[in-house]
N, CA, C and O atoms as a GROMACS GRO file, in nm:
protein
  360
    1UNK      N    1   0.082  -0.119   0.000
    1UNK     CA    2   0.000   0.000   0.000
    1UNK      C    3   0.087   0.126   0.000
    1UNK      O    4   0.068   0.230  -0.062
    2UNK      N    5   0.199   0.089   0.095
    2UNK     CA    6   0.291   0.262   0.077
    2UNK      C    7   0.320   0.251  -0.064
    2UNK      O    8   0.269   0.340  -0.132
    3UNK      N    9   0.374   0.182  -0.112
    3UNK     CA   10   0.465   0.154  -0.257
    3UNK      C   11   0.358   0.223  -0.350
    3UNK      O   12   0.392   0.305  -0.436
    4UNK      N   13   0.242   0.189  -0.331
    4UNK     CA   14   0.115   0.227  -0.408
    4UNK      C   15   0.103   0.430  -0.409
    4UNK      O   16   0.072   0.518  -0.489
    5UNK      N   17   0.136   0.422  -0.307
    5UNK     CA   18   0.066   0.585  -0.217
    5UNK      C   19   0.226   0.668  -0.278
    5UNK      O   20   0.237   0.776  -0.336
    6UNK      N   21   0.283   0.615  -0.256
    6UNK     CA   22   0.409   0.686  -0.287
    6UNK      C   23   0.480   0.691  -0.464
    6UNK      O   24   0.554   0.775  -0.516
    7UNK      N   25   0.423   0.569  -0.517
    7UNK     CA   26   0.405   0.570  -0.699
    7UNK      C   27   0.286   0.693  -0.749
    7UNK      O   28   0.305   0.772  -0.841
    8UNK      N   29   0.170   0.687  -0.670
    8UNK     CA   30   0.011   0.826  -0.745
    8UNK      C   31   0.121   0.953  -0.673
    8UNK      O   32   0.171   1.038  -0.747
    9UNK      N   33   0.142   0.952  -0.564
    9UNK     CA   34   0.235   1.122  -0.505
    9UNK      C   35   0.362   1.139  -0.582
    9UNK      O   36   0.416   1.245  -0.551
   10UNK      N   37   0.427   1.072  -0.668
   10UNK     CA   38   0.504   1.096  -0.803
   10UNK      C   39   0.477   1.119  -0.908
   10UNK      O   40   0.543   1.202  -0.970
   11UNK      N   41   0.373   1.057  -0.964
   11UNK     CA   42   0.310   1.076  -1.056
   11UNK      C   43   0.250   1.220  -1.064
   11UNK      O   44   0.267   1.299  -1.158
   12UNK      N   45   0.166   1.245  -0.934
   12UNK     CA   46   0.102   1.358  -0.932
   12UNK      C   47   0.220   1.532  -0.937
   12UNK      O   48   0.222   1.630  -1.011
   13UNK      N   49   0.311   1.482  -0.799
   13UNK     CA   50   0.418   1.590  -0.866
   13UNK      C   51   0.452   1.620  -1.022
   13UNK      O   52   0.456   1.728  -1.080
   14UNK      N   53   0.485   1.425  -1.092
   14UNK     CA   54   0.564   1.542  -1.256
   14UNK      C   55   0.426   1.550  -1.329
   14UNK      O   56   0.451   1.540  -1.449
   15UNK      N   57   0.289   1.565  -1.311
   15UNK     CA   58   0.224   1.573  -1.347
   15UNK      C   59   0.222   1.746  -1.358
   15UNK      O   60   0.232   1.808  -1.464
   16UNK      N   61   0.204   1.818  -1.190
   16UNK     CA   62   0.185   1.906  -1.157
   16UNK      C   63   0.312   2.000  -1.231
   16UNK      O   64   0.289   2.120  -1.248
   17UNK      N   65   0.452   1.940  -1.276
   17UNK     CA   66   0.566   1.991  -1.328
   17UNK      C   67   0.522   2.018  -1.467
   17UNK      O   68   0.541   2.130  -1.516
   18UNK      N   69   0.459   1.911  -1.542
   18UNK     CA   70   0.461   1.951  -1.659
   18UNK      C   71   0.303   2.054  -1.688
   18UNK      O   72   0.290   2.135  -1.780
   19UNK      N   73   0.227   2.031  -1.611
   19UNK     CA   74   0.131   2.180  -1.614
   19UNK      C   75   0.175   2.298  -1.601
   19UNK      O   76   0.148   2.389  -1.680
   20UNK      N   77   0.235   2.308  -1.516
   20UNK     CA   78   0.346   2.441  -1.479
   20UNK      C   79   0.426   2.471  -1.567
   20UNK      O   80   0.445   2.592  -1.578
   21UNK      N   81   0.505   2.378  -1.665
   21UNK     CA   82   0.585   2.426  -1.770
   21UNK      C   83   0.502   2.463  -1.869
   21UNK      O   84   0.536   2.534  -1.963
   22UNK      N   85   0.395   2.419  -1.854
   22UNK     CA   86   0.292   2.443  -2.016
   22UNK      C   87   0.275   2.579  -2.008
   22UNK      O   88   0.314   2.659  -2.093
   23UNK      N   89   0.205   2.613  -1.884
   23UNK     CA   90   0.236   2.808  -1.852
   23UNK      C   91   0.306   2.886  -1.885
   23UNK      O   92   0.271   3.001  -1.914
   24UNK      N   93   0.427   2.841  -1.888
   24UNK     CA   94   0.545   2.956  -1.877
   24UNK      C   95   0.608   2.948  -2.004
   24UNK      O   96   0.729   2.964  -2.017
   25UNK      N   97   0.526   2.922  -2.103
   25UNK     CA   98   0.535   2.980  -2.256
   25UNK      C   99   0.626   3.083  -2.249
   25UNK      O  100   0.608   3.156  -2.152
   26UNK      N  101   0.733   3.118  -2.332
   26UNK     CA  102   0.802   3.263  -2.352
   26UNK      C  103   0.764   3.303  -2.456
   26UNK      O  104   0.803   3.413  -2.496
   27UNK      N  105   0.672   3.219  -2.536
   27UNK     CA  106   0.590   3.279  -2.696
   27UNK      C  107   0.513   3.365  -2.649
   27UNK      O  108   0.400   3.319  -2.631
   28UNK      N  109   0.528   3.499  -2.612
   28UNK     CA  110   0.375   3.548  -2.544
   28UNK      C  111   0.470   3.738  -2.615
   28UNK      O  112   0.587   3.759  -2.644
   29UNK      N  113   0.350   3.830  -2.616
   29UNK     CA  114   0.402   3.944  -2.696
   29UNK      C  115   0.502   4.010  -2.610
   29UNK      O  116   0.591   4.058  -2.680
   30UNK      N  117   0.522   4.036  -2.453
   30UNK     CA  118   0.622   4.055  -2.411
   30UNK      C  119   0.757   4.049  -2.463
   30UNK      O  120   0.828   4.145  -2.492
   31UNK      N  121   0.783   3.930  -2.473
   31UNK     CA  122   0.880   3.870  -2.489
   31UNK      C  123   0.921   3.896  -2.661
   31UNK      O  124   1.033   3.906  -2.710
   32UNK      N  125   0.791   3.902  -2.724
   32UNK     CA  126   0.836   3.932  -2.837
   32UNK      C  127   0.890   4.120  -2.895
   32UNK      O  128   0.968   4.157  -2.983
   33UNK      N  129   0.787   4.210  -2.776
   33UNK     CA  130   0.827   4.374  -2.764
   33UNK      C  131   0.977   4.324  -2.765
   33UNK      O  132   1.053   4.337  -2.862
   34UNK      N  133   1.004   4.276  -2.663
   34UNK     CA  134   1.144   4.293  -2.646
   34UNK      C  135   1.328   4.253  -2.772
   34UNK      O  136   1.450   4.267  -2.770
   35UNK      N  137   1.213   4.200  -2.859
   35UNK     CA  138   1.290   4.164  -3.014
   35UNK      C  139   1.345   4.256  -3.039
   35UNK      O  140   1.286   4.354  -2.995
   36UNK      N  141   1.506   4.295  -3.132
   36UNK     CA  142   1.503   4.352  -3.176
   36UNK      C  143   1.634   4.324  -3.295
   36UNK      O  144   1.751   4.294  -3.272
   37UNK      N  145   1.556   4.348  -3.444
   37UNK     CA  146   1.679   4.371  -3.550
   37UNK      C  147   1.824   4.373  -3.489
   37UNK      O  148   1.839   4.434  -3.383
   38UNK      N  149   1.910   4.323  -3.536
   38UNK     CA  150   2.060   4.290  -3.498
   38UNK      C  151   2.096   4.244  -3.391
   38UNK      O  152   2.208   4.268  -3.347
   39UNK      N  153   1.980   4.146  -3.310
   39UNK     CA  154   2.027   4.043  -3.195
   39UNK      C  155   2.090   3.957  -3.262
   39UNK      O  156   2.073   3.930  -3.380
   40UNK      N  157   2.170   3.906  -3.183
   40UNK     CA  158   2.231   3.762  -3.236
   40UNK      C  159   2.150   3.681  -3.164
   40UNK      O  160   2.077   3.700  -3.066
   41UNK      N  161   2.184   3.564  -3.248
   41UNK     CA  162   2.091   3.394  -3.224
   41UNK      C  163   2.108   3.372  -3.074
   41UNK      O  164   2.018   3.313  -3.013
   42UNK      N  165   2.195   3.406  -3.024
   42UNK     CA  166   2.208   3.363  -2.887
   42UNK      C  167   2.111   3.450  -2.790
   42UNK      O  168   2.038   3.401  -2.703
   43UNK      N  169   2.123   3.600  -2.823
   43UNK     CA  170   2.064   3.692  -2.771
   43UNK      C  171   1.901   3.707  -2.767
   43UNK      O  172   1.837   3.769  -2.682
   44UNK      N  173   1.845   3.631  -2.883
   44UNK     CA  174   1.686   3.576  -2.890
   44UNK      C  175   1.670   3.487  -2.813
   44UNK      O  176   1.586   3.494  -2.724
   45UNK      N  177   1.766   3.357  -2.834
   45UNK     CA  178   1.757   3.242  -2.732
   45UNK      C  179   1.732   3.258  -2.620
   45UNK      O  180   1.641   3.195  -2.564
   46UNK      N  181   1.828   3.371  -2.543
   46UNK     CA  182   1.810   3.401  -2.395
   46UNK      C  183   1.689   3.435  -2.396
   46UNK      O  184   1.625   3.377  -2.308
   47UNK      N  185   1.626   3.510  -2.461
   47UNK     CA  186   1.425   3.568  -2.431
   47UNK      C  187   1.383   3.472  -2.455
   47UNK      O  188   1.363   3.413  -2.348
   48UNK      N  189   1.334   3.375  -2.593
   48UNK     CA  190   1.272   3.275  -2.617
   48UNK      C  191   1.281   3.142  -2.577
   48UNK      O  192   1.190   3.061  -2.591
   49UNK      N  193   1.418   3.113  -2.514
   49UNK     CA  194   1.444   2.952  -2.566
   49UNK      C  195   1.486   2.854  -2.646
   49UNK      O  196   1.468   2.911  -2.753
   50UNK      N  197   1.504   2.808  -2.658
   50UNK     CA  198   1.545   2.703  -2.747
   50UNK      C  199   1.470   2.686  -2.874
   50UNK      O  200   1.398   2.589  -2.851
   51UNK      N  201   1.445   2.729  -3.004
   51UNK     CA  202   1.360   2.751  -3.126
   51UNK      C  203   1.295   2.557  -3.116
   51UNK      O  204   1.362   2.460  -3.081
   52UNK      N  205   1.138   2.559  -3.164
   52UNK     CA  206   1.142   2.477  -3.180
   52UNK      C  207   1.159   2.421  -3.322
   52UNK      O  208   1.117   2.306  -3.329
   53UNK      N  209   1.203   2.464  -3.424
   53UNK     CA  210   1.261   2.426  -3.506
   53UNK      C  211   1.344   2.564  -3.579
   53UNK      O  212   1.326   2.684  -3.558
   54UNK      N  213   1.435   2.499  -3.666
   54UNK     CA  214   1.505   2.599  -3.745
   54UNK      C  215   1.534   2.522  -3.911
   54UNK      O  216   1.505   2.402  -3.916
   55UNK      N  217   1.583   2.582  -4.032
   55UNK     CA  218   1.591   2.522  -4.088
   55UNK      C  219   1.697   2.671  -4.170
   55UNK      O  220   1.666   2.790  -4.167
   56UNK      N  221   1.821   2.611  -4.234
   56UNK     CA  222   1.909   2.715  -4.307
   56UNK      C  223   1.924   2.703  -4.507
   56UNK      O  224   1.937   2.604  -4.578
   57UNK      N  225   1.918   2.803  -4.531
   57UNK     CA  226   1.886   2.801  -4.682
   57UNK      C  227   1.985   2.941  -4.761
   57UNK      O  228   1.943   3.056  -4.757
   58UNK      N  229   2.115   2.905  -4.826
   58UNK     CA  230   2.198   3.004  -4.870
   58UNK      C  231   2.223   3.103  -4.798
   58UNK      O  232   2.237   3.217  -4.841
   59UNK      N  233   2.235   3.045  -4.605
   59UNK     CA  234   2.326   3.214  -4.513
   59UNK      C  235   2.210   3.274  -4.445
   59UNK      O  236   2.216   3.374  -4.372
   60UNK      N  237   2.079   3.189  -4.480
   60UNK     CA  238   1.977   3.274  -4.415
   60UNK      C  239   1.916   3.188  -4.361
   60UNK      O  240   1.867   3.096  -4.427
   61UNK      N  241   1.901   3.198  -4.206
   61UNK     CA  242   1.896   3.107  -4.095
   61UNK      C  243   1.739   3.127  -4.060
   61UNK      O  244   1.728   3.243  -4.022
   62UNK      N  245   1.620   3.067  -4.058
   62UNK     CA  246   1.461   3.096  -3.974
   62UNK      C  247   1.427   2.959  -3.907
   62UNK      O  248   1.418   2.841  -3.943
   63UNK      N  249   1.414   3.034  -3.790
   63UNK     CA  250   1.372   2.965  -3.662
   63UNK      C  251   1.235   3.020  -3.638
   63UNK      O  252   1.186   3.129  -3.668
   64UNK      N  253   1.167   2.871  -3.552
   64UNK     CA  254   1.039   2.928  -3.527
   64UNK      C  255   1.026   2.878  -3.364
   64UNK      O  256   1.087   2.783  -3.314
   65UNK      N  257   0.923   2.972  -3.292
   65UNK     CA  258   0.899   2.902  -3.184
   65UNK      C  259   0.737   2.909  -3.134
   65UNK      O  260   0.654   3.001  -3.129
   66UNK      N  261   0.733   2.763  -3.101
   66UNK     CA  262   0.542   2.783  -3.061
   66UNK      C  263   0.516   2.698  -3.153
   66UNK      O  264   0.586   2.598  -3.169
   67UNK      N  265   0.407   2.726  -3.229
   67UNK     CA  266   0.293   2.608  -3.287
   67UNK      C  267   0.244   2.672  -3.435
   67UNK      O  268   0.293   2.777  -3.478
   68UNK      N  269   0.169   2.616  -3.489
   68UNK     CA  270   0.083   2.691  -3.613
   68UNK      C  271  -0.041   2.817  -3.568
   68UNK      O  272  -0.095   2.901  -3.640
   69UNK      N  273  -0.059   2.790  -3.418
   69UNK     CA  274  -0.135   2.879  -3.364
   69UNK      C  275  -0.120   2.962  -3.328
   69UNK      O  276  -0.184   3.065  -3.354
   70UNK      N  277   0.019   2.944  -3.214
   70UNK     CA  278   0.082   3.113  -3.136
   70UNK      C  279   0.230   3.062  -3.162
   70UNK      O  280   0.276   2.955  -3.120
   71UNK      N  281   0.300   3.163  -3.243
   71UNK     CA  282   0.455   3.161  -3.262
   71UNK      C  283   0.546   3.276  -3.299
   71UNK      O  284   0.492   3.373  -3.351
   72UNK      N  285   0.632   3.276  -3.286
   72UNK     CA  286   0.707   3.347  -3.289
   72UNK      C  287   0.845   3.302  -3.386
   72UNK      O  288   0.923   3.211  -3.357
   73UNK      N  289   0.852   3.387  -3.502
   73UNK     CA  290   0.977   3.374  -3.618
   73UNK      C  291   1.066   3.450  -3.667
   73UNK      O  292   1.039   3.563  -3.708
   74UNK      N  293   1.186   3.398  -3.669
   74UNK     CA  294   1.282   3.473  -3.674
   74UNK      C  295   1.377   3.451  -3.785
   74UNK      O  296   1.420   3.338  -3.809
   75UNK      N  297   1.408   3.546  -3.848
   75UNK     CA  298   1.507   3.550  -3.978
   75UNK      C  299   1.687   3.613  -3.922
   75UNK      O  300   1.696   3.712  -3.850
   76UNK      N  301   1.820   3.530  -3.974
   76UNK     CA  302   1.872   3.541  -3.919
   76UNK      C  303   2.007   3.541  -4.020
   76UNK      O  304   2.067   3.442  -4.062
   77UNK      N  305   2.033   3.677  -4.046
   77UNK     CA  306   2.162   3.635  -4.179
   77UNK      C  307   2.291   3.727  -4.115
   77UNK      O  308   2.295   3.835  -4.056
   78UNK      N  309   2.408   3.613  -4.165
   78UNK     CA  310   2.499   3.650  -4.087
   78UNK      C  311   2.500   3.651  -3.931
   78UNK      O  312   2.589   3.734  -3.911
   79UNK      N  313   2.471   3.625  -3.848
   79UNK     CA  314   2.421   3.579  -3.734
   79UNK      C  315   2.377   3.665  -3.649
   79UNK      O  316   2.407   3.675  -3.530
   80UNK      N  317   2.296   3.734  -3.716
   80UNK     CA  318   2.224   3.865  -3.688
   80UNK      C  319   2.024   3.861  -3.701
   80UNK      O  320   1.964   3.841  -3.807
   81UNK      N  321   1.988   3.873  -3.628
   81UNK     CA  322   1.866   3.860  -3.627
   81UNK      C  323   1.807   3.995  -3.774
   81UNK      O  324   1.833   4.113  -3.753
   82UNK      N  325   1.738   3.958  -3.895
   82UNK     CA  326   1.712   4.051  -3.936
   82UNK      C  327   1.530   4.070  -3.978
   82UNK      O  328   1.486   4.147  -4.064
   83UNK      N  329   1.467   3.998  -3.909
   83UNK     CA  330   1.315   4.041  -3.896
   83UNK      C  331   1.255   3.928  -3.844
   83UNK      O  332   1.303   3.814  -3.845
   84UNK      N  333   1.132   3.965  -3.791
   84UNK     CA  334   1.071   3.892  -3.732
   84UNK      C  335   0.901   3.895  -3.699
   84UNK      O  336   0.845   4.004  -3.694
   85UNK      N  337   0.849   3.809  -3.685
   85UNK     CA  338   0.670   3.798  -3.735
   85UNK      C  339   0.621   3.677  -3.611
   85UNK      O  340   0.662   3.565  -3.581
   86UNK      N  341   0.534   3.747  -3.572
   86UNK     CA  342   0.455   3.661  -3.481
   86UNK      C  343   0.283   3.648  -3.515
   86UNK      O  344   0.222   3.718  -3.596
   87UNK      N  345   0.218   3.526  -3.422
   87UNK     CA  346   0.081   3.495  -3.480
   87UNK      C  347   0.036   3.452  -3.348
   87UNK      O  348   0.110   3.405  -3.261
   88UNK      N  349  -0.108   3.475  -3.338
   88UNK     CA  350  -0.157   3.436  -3.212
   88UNK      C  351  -0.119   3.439  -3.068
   88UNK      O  352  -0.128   3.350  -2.984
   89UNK      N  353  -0.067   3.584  -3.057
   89UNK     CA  354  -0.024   3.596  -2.932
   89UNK      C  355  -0.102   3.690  -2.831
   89UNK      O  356  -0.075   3.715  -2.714
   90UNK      N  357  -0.199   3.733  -2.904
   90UNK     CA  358  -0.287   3.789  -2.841
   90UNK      C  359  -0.456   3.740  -2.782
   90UNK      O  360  -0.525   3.820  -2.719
   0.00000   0.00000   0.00000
């Protein structure tokens, strides 16, 4: 019975962990005000995170972060952030 009680009170913590991470989205317009032309890749990263995808095509680097619903995208040549477009963040 403990083994039992103490397997659902684990469960329930990374349960409660991954609700809590679902929150703390950094796709949100804050975060995106704070964009700006000639960040470097690293310098977005620190606001956004980790892109969830990227894909590079002749020197010109676009990363996206979020979903088809709320995201945030970034164009990146020479390793310089040079525009950027968001959707559903409001």
């Amino acid at each position: 019975m403990k083994k039992l009680i103490g397997r659902v009170a684990f469960a329930l913590v990374l349960l409660s962990l991954l609700v809590l991470q679902s929150g703390c989205s950094k796709v949100n317009q804050d975060n995106y005000d704070r964009l700006e032309s000639g960040m470097s890749y690293e310098e977005v990263v620190d606001i956004l995170g980790s892109p969830d995808d990227c894909s590079q095509v002749m020197g010109v680097k676009s990363c996206t972060w979020g979903d088809e619903a709320r995201n945030i995208k970034a164009g990146f040549m020479g390793g310089a952030a040079m525009v950027f477009s968001a959707s559903g963040l409001k």
